[in-house]
MARDRENGU-661066 format. One record per residue (C-alpha): residue number from 1; residue in one letter; chain; x, y, z. Coordinates in Angstrom, 3 decimals, always signed. Each point is the difference from the previous one (the first is absolute). Layout:
REM residues N
+---------+-------+--------+----------+----------+----------+
: drenlum : torpa : drennu :     east :    north :       up :
+---------+-------+--------+----------+----------+----------+
:     NUM :     a :      A :        X :        Y :        Z :
...
+---------+-------+--------+----------+----------+----------+
END
This chain:
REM residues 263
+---------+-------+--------+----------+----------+----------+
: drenlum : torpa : drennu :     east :    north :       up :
+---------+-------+--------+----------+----------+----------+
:       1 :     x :      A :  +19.076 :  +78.276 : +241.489 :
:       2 :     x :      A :   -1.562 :   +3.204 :   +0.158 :
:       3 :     x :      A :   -2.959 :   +1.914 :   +2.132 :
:       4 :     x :      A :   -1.992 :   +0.065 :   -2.658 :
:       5 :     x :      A :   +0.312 :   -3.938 :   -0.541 :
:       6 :     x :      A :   -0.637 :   -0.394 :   +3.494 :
:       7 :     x :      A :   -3.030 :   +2.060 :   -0.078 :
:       8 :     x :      A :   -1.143 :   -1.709 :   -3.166 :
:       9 :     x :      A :   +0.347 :   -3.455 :   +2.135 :
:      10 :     x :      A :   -2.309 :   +1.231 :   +2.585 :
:      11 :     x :      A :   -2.650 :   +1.864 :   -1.848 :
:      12 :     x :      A :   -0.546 :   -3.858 :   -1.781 :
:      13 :     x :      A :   -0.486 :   -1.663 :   +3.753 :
:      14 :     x :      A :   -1.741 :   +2.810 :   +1.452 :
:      15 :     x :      A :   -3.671 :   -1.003 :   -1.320 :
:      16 :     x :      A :   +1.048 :   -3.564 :   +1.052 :
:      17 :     x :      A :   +0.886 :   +0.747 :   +3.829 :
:      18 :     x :      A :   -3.073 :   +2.482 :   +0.072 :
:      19 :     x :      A :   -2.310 :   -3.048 :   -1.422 :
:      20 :     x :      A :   +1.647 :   -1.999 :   +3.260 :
:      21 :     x :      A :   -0.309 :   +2.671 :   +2.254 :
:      22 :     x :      A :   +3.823 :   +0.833 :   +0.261 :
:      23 :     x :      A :   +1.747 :   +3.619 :   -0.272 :
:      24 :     x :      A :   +1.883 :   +0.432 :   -2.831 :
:      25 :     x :      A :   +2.866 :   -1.954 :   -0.884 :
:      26 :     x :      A :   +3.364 :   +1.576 :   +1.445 :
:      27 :     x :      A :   +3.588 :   -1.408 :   -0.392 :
:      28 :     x :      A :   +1.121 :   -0.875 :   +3.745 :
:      29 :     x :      A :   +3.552 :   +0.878 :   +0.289 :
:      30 :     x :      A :   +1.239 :   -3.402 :   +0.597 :
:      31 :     x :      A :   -0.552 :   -2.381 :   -3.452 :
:      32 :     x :      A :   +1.856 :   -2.640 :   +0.448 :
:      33 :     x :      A :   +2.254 :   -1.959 :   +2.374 :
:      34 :     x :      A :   +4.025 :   +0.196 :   +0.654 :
:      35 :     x :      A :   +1.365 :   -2.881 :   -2.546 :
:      36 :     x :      A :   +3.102 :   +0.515 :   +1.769 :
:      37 :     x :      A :   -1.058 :   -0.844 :   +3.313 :
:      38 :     x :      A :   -2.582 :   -2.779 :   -0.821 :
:      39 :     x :      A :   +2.995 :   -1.561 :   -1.861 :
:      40 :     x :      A :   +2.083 :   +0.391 :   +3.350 :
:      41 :     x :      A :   -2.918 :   -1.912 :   +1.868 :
:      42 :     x :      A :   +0.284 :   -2.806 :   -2.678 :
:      43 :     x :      A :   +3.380 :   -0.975 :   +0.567 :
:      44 :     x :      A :   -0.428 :   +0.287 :   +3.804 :
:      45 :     x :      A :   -2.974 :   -2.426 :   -0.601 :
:      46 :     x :      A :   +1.641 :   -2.577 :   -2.712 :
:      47 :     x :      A :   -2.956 :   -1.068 :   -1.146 :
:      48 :     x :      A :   +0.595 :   -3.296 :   -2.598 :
:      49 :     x :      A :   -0.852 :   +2.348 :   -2.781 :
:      50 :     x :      A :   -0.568 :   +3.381 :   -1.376 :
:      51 :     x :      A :   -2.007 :   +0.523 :   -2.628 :
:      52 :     x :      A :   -0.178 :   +3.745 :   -2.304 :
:      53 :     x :      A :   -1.453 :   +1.997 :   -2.883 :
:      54 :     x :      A :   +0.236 :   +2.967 :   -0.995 :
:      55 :     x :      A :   +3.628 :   -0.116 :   -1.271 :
:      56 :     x :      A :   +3.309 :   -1.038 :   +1.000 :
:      57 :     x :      A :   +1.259 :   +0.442 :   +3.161 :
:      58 :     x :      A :   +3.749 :   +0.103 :   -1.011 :
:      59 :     x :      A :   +2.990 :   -2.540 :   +0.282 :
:      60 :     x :      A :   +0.850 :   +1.576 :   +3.528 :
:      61 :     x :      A :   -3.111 :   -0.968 :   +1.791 :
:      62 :     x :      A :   -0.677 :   -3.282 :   -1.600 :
:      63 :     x :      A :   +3.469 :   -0.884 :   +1.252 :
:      64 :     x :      A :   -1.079 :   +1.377 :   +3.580 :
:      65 :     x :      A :   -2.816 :   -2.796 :   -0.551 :
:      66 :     x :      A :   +1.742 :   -2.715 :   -0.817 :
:      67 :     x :      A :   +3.012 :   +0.749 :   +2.722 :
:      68 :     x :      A :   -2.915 :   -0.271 :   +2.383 :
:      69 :     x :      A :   -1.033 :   -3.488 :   -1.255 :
:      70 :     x :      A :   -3.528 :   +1.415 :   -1.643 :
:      71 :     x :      A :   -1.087 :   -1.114 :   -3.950 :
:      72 :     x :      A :   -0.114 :   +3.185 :   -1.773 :
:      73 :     x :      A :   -3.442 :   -0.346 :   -2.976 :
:      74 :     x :      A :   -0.524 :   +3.015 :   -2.146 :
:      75 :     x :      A :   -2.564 :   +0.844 :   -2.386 :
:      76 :     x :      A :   +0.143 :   +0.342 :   -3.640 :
:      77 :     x :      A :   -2.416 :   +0.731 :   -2.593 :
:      78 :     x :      A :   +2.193 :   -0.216 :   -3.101 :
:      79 :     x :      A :   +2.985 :   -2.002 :   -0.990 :
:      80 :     x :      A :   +1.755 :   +3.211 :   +0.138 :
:      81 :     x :      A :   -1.260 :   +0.372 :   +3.812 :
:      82 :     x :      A :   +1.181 :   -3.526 :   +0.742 :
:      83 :     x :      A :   +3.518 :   +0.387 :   -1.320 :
:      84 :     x :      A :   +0.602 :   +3.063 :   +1.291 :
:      85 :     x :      A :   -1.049 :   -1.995 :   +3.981 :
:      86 :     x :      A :   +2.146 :   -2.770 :   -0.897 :
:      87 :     x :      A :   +3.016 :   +2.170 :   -0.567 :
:      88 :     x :      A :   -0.816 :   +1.712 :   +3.620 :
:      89 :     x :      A :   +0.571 :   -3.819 :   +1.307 :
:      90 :     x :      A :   -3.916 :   -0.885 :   +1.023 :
:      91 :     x :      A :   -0.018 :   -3.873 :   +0.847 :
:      92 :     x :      A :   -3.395 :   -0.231 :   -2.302 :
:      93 :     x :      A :   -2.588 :   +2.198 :   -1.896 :
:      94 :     x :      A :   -4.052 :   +0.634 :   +0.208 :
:      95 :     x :      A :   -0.754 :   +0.199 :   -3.544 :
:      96 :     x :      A :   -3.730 :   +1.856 :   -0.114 :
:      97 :     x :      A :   -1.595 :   -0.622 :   -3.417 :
:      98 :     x :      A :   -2.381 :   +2.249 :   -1.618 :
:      99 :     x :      A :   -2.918 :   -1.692 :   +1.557 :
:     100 :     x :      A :   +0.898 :   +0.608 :   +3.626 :
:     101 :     x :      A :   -1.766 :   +2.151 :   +2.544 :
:     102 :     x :      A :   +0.523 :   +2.860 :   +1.868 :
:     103 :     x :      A :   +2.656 :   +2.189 :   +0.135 :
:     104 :     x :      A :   +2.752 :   -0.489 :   -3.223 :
:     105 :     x :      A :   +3.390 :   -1.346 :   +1.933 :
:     106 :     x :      A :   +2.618 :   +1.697 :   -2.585 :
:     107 :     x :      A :   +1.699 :   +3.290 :   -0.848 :
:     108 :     x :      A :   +2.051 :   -0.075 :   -3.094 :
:     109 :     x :      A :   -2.017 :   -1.630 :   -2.794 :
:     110 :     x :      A :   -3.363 :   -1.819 :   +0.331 :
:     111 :     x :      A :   -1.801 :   -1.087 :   -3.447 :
:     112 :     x :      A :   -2.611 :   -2.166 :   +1.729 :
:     113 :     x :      A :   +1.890 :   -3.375 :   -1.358 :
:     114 :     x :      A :   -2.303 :   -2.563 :   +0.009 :
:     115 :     x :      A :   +1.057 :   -2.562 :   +3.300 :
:     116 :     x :      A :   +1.278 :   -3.027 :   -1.894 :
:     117 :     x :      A :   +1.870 :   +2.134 :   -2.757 :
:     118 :     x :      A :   +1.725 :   +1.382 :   +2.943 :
:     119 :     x :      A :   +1.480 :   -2.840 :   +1.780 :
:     120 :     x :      A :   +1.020 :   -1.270 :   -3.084 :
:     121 :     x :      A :   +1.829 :   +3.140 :   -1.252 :
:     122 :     x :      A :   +1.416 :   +0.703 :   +3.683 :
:     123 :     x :      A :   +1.745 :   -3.277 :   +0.606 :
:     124 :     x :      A :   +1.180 :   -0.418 :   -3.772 :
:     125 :     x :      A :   +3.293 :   +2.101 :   +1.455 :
:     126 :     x :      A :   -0.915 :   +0.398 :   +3.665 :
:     127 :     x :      A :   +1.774 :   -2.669 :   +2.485 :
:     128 :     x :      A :   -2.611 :   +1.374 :   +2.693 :
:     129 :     x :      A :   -3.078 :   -1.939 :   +1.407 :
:     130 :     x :      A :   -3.500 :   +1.489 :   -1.176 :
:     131 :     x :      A :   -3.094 :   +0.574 :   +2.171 :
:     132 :     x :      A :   -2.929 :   +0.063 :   -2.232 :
:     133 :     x :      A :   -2.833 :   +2.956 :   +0.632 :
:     134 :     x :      A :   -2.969 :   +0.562 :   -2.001 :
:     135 :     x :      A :   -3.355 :   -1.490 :   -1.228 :
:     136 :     x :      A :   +0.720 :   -3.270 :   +1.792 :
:     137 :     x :      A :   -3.206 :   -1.193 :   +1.244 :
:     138 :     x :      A :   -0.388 :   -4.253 :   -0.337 :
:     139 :     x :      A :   +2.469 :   -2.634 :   -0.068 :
:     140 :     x :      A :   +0.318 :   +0.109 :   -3.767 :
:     141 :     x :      A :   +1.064 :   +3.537 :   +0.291 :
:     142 :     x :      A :   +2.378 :   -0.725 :   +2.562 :
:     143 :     x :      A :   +1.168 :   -2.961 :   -1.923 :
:     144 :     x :      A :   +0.375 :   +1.981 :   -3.339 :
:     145 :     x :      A :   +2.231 :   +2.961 :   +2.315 :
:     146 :     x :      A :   +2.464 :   -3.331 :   +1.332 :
:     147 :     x :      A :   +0.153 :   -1.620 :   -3.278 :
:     148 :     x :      A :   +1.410 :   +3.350 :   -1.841 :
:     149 :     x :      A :   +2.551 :   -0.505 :   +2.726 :
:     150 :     x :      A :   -0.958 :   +1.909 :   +3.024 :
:     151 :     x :      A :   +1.033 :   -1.209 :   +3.712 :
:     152 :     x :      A :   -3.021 :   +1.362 :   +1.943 :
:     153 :     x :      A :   -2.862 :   +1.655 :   -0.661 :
:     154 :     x :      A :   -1.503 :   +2.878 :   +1.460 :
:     155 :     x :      A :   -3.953 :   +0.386 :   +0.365 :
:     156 :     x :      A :   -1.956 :   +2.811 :   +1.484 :
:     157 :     x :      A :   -3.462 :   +0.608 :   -2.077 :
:     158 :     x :      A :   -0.879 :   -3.379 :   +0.686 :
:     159 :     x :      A :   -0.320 :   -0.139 :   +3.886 :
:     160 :     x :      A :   -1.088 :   +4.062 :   +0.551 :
:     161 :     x :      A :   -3.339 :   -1.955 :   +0.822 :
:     162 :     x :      A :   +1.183 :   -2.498 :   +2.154 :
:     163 :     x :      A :   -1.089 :   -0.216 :   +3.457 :
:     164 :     x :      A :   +2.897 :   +1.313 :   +1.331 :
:     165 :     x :      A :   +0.799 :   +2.505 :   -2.268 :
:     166 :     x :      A :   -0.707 :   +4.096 :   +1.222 :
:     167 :     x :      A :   -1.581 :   +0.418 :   -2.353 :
:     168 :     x :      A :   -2.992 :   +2.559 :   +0.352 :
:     169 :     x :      A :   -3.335 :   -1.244 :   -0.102 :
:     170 :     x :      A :   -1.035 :   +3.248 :   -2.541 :
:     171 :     x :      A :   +3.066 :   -1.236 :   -2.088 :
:     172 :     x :      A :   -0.942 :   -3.749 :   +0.029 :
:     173 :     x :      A :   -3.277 :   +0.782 :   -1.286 :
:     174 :     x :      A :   +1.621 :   +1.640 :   -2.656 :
:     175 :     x :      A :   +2.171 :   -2.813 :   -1.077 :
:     176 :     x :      A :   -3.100 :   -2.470 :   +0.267 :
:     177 :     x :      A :   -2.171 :   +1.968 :   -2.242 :
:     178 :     x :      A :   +2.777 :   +1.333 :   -2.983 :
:     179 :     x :      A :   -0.385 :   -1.625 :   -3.198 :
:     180 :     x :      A :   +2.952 :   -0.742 :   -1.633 :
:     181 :     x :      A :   +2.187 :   +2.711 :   -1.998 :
:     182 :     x :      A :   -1.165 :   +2.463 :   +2.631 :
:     183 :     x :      A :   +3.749 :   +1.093 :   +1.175 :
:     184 :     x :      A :   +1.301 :   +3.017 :   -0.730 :
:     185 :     x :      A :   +3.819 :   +1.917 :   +0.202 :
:     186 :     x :      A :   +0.157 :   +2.702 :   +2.526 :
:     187 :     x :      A :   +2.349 :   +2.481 :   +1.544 :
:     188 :     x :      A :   -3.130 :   +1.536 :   +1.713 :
:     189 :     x :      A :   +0.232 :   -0.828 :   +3.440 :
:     190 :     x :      A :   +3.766 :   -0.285 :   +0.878 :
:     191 :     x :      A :   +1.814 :   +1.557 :   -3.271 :
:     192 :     x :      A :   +1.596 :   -3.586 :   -1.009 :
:     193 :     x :      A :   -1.860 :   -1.871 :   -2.721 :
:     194 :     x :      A :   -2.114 :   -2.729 :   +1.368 :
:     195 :     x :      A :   -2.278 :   -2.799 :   -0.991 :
:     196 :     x :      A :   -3.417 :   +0.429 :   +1.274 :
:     197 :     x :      A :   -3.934 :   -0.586 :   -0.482 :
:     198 :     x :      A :   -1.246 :   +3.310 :   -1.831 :
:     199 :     x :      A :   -1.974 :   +2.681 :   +2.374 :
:     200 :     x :      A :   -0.911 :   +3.512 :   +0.602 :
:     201 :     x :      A :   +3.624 :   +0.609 :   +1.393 :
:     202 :     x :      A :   +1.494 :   -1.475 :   -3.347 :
:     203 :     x :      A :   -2.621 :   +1.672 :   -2.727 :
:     204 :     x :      A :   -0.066 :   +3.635 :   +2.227 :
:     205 :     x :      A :   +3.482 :   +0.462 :   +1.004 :
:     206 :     x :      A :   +2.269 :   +1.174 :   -2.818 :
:     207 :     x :      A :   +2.895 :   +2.610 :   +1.349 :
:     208 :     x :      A :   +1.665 :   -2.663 :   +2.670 :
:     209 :     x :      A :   +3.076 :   +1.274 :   +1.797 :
:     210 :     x :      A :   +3.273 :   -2.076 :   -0.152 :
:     211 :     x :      A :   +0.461 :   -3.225 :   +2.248 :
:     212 :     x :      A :   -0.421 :   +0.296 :   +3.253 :
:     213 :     x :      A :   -1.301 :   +3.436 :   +0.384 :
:     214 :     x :      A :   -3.280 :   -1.050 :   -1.901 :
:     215 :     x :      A :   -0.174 :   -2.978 :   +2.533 :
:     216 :     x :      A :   +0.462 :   +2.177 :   +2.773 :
:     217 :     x :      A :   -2.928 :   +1.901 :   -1.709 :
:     218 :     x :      A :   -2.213 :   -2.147 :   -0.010 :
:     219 :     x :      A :   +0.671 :   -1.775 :   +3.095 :
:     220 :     x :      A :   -3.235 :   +1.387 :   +1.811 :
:     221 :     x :      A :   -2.476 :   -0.662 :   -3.206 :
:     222 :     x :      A :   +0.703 :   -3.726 :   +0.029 :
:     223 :     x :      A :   +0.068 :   -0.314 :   +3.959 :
:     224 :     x :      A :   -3.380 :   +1.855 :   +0.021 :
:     225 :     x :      A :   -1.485 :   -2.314 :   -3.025 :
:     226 :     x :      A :   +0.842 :   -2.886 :   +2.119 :
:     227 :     x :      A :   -1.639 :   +0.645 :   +2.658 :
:     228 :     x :      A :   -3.554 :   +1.005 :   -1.779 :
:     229 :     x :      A :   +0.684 :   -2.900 :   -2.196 :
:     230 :     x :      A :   +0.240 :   +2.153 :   -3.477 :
:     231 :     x :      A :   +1.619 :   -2.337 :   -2.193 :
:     232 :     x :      A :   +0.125 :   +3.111 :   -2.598 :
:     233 :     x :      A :   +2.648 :   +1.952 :   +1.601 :
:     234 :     x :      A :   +2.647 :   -3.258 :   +1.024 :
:     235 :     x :      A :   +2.950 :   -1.190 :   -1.679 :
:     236 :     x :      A :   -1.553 :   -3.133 :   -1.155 :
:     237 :     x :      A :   +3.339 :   -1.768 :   -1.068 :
:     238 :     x :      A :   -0.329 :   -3.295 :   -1.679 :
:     239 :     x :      A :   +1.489 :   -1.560 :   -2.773 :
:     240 :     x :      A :   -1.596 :   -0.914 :   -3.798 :
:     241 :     x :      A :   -0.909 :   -3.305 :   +1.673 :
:     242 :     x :      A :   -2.365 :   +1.626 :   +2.343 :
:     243 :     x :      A :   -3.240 :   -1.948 :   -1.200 :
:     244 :     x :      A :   +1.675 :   -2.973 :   +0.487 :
:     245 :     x :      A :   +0.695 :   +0.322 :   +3.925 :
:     246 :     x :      A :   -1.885 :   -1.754 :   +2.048 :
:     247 :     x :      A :   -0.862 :   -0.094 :   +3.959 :
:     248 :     x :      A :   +1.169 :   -2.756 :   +2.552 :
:     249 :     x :      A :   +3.116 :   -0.509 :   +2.633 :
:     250 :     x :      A :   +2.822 :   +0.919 :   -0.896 :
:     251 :     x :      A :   +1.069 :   -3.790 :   +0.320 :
:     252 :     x :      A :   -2.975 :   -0.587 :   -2.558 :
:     253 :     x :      A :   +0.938 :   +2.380 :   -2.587 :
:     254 :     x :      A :   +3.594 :   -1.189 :   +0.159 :
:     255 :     x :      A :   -1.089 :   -3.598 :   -1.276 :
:     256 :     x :      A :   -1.378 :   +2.067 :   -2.474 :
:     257 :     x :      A :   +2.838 :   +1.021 :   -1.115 :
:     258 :     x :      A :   +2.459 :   -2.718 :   +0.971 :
:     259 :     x :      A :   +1.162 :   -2.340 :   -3.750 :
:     260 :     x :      A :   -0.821 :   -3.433 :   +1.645 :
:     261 :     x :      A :   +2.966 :   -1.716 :   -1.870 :
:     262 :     x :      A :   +2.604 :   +2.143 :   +1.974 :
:     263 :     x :      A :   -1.581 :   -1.059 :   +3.364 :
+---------+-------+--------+----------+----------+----------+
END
């Protein structure tokens, strides 16, 4: 990375944080957090599990997990992605199909494999339990993901407008009013490729700095958008199944999605 593609990066936000009222986008020297050390505080913890994306994090740590009793889940994309985890020893694998939300999980080799296709191809020659991610948003999706084989699912567009969810109230009204097809690939605001509803951030930001320096970025832009409720400059992450989500309890929007002949 170079000054000038740091420069570039910020003369793109700069109308953006004017329009909010923010000075102009600097990188703050600190990006990111110590991996090292927040994978120290994990074993100290020994939480059941620990879940990752991103890439592999090698055979020595994911022994270091299970010698501390903790079910190691990684994230794969590909069935390149989830080979190459089940050779580092990972006691299952978060396969993320093409129609999943927010932030792409792999690092090697990620075609956008439509879900079902997936599982099938992964456990053809995998001995490794598969968690399914992606476009799952009603019991017959769910069902479809456990017939192809899958152990668990994995769901996240379909409760970011649950009651309990965080979710913003400028990013809720976003997800209630998109029409379907409205999603779009991004690297704009964090420098990883994401799933997310299309916006001013997404159409207007072209030059984005590598992952997580382009996060760090635009750290202030979203936290400012939030707060005067301008859906236009948030990560709006969701998943192709976006029009299909609906509002409730979480409790509610689980019998949604729960097959009733496995009950």
């Amino acid at each position: 990375m170079t000054p000038e593609e740091v420069a570039a990066s910020q003369t793109e936000l700069a109308p953006l944080h004017a329009e909010l009222g923010l000075p102009a986008p600097t990188l703050p020297e600190r990006v990111q957090e110590d991996f090292a050390a927040q994978f120290q505080a994990v074993l100290k913890v020994r939480p059941a599990a620990f879940s990752f994306a991103f890439g592999r994090l090698g055979a020595d740590r994911v022994a270091a997990l299970r010698g501390a009793g903790i079910l190691c889940i990684g994230t794969a994309t590909s069935h390149l992605e989830a080979s190459a985890l089940a050779r580092n020893g990972v006691d299952a694998v978060v396969l993320q199909g093409g129609a999943a939300g927010g932030h792409r999980g792999g690092w090697a080799h990620d075609d956008l494999t439509e879900l079902l296709f997936l599982i099938r191809s992964v456990l053809l020659d995998a001995n490794l339990p598969v968690i399914a991610a992606g476009g799952l948003m009603d019991a017959a999706d769910v069902r479809a993901a456990l017939n192809a084989g899958a152990s668990l699912v994995q769901c996240g567009t379909a409760f970011l407008r649950a009651t309990e969810a965080g979710t913003s109230a400028p990013y809720r009204a976003a997800l209630a009013a998109a029409e379907p097809g409205q999603t779009v690939l991004t690297c704009a605001f964090s420098g990883r490729l994401a799933r997310g509803l299309a916006n001013r951030v997404t159409a207007e930001v072209a030059s984005p700095l590598p992952y997580p320096l382009q996060n760090a970025l635009t750290r202030d832009l979203r936290a400012a958008a939030a707060r005067a409720g301008r859906a236009e400059f948030l990560s709006l992450w969701a998943g192709e199944g976006h029009a299909r989500g609906r509002e409730g309890t979480a409790a509610e929007l689980l019998r949604i999605l729960w097959p009733e002949e496995t009950e």
